[in-house]
C-alpha positions as CSV (number, residue, x, y, z in Angstrom):
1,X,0.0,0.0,0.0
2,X,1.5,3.5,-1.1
3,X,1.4,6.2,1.2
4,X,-0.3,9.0,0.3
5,X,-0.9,12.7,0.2
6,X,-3.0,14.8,1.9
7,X,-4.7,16.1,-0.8
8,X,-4.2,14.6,-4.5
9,X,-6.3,15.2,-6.7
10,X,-9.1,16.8,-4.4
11,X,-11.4,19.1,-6.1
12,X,-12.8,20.2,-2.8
13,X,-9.9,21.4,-0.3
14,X,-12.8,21.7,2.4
15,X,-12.7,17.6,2.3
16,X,-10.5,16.1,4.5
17,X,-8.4,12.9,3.0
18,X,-10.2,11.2,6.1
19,X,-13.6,11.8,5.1
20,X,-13.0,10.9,1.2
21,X,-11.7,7.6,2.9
22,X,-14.2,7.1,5.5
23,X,-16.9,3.9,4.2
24,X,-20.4,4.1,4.4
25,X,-21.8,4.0,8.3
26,X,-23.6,0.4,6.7
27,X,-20.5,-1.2,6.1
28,X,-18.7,0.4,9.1
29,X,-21.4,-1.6,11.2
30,X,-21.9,-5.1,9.0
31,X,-17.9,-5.3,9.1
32,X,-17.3,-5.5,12.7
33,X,-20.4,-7.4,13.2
34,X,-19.5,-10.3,11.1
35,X,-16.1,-10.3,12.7
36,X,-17.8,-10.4,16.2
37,X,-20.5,-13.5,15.0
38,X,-17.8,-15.4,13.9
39,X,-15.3,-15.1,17.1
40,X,-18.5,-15.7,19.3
41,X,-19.7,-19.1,17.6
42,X,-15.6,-20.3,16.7
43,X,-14.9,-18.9,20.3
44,X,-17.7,-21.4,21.9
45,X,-16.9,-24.2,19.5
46,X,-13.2,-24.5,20.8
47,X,-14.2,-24.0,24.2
48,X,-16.5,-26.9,24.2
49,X,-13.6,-28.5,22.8
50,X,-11.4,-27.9,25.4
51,X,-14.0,-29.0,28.0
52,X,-13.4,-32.7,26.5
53,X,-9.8,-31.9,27.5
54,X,-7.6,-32.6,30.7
55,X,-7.8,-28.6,30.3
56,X,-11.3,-29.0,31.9
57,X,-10.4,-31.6,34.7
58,X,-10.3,-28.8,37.4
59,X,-13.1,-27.1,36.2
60,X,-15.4,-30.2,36.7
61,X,-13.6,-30.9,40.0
62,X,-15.2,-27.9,41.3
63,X,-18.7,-28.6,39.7
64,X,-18.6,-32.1,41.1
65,X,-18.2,-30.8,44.6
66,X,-21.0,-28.0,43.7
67,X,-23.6,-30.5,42.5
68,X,-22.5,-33.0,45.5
69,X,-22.9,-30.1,48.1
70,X,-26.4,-28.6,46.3
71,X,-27.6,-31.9,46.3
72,X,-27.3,-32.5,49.8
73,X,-28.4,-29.6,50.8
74,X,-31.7,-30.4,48.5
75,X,-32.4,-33.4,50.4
76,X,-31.8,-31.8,53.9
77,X,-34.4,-28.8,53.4
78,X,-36.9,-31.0,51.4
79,X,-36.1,-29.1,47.9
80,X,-35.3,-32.2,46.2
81,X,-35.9,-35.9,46.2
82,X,-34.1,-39.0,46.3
83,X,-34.8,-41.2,42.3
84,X,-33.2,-44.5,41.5
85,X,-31.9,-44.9,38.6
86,X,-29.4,-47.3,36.6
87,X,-25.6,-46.0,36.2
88,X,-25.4,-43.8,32.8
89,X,-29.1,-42.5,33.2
90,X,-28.3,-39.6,35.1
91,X,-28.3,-37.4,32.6
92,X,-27.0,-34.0,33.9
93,X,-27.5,-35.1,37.7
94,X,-25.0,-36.1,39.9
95,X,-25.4,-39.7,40.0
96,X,-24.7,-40.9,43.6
97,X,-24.5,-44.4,45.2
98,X,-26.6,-45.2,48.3
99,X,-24.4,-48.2,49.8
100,X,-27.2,-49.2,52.3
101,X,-29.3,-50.0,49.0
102,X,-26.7,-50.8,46.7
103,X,-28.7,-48.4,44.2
104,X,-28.0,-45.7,42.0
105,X,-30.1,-42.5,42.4
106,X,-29.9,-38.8,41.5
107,X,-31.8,-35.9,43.3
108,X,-34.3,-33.8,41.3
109,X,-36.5,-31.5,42.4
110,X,-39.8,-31.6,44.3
111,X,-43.5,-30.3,43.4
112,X,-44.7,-28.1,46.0
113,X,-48.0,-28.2,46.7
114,X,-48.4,-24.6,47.2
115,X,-46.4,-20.9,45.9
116,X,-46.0,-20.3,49.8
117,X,-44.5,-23.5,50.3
118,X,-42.1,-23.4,47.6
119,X,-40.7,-19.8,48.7
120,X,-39.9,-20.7,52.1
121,X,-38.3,-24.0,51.0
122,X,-36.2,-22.7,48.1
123,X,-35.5,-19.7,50.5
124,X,-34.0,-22.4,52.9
125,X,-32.4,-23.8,50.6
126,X,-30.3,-21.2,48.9
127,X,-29.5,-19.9,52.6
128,X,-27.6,-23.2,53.4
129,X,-26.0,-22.6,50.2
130,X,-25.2,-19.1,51.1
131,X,-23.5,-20.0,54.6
132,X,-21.4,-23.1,53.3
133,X,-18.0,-21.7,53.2
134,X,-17.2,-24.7,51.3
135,X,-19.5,-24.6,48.3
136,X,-18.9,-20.5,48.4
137,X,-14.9,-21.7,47.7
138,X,-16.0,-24.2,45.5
139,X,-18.5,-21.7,43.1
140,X,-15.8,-19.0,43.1
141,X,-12.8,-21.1,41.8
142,X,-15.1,-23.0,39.3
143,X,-16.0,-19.2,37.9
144,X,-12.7,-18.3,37.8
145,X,-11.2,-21.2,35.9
146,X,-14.2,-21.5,33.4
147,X,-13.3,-17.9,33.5
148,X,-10.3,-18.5,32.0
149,X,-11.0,-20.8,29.9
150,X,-13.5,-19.5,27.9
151,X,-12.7,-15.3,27.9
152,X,-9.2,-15.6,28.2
153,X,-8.1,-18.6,26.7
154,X,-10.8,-19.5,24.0
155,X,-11.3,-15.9,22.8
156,X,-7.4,-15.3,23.3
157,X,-7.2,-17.5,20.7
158,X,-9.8,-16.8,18.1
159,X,-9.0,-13.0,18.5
160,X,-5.4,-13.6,18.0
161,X,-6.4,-15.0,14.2
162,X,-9.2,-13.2,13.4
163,X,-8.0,-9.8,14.4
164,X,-3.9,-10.1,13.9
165,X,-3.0,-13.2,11.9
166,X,-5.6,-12.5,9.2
167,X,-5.1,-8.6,8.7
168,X,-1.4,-9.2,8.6
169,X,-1.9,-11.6,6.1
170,X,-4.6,-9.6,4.5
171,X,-2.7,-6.2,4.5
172,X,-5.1,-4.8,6.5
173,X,-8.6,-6.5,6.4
174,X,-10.4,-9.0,8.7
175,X,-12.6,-11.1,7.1
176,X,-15.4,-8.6,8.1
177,X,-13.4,-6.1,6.0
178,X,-13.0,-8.4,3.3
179,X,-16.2,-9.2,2.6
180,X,-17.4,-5.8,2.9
181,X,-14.6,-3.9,1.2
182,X,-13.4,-1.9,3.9
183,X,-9.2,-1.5,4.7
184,X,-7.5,-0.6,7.9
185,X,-5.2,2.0,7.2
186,X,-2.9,3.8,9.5
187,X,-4.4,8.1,9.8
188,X,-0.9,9.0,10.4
189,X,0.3,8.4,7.4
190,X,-1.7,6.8,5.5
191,X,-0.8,3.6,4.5
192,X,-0.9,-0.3,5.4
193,X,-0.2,-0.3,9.3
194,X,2.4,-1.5,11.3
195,X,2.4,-5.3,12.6
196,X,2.5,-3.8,16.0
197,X,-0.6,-1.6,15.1
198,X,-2.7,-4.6,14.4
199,X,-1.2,-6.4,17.3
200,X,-1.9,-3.2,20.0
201,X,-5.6,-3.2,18.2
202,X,-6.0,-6.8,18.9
203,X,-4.7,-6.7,22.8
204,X,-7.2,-3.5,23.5
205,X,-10.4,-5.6,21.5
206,X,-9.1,-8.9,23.4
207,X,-8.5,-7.1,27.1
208,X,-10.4,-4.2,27.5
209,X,-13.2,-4.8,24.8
210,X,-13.7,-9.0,25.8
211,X,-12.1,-9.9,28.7
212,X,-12.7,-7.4,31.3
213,X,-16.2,-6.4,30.4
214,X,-16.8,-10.9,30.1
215,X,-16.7,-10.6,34.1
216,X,-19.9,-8.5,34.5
217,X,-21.9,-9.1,31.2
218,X,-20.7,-13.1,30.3
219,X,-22.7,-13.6,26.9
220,X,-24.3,-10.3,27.1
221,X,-20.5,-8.9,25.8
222,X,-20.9,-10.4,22.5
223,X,-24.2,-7.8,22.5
224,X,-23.5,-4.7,24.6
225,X,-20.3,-4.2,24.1
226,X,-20.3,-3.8,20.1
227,X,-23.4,-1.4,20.8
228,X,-21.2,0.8,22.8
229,X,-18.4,0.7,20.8
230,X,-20.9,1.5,17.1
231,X,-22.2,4.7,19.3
232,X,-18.3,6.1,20.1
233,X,-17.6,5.2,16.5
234,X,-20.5,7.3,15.0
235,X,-20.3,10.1,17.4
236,X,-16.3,11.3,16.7
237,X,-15.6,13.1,13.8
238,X,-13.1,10.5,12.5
239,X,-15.4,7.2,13.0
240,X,-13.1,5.7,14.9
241,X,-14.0,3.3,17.9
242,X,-11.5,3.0,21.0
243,X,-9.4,0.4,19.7
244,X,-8.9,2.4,16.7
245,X,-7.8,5.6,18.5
246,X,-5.4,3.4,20.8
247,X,-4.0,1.5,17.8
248,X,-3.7,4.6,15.3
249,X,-5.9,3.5,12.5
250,X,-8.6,4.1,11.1
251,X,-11.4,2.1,8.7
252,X,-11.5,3.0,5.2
253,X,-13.4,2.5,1.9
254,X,-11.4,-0.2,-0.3
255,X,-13.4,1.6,-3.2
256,X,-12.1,5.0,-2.2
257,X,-8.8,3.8,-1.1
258,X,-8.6,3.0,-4.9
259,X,-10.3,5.8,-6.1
260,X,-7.6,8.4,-3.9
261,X,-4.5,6.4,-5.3
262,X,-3.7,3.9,-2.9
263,X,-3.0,0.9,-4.5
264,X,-5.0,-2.2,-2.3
265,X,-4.4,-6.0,-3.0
């Protein structure tokens, strides 16, 4: 990519190069979007990957000792009930063993007969919950590891291709800009930007934009977080969102980058 002037070729001096650059708010939207659909679903896909791991074995060490403290706890307040089944029928219950019987059962929930009934009980029952020091250990370090697993290692990953690799590769374009036409471009000087410019853009989406924000909203990130970033991008003079400020470029019209003399691949 050629770097280029200011102003070549501009019959209107009053237009900035950034604004003959600029793509339409449409694709500035669909671009990022698709880019964001496709690290959600590939994101999930290798994290229920990794949960058939040994990468998952202290993760379900935790839920085990969860589901084998709520389950207790179910049958002590009269929130759930005792149901034999065979081995491999548990489904997603805790299968236990009752040695007295020499039978398998799991513990589902009751039928109240009554709203009122149901409140104080399940009111019990999350209070034991509450006050076990032990399940309150177990529920925070199963959090935190799924944590980790899924925001910072699964997205990690995915983010790292999809938002470095590719645009390296690409000179500049994530498959969201490639199918919509759109460039990055460094506003400094315009031209193709620096690897560390794509990397720095890619730490800020993956940190501030995924990881951090993953800790309050979960899911919801995938949703909110985009929205946010769409309303600081159409309400700054340069369209820029805040990983394109802290990176140094900027998103720009494949059509126009042609159009202004910038040769694009």
């Amino acid at each position: 990519m050629a770097v280029l002037e200011e102003n070549p070729n501009n019959t209107n001096p009053e237009i900035t190069l950034g604004e003959r650059l600029r793509p339409h708010w449409l694709k500035r939207f669909m671009a990022p979007l698709f880019d964001i659909v496709v690290i959600f679903f590939v994101s999930f896909a290798l994290y229920s990957i990794l949960l058939l791991t040994p990468a998952s074995s202290v993760i379900n060490s935790y839920r085990y000792q969860m589901q084998d403290i709520q389950d207790s706890y179910k049958l002590e307040t009269g929130y759930g009930e005792k149901k034999t089944v065979a081995a491999g029928e548990e489904g997603d219950h805790r299968l236990h063993y009752d040695e007295e019987t020499s039978t398998y059962y799991i513990v589902t929930n009751v039928t109240f007969s009554s709203e009122s009934e149901k409140a104080e009980i399940t009111n019990q029952y999350k209070t034991a919950l509450s006050s076990d020091e032990t399940y309150q250990s177990a529920s925070f370090y199963y959090h935190l590891h799924n944590y980790v697993l899924s925001a910072v290692v699964s997205v990690g990953i995915v983010e790292a291709i999809c938002l470095f690799l590719v645009p390296l590769l690409s000179k500049g374009a994530t498959l969201g800009m490639l199918l919509f036409k759109t460039r990055l471009i460094s506003d400094k000087y315009w031209g193709t930007p620096k690897w560390y410019q794509y990397l720095g853009r890619m730490a800020f989406i993956w940190l501030i934009e995924s990881c951090i924000p993953y800790i309050w909203l979960v899911e919801l990130t995938a949703i909110l977080v985009p929205i946010v970033l769409l309303i600081v991008s159409l309400t700054n003079k340069k369209r820029k969102s805040l990983h394109d400020w802290v990176s140094g470029v900027m998103i720009a019209d494949k059509t126009s980058l042609k159009q202004n003399g910038i040769l694009v691949d």
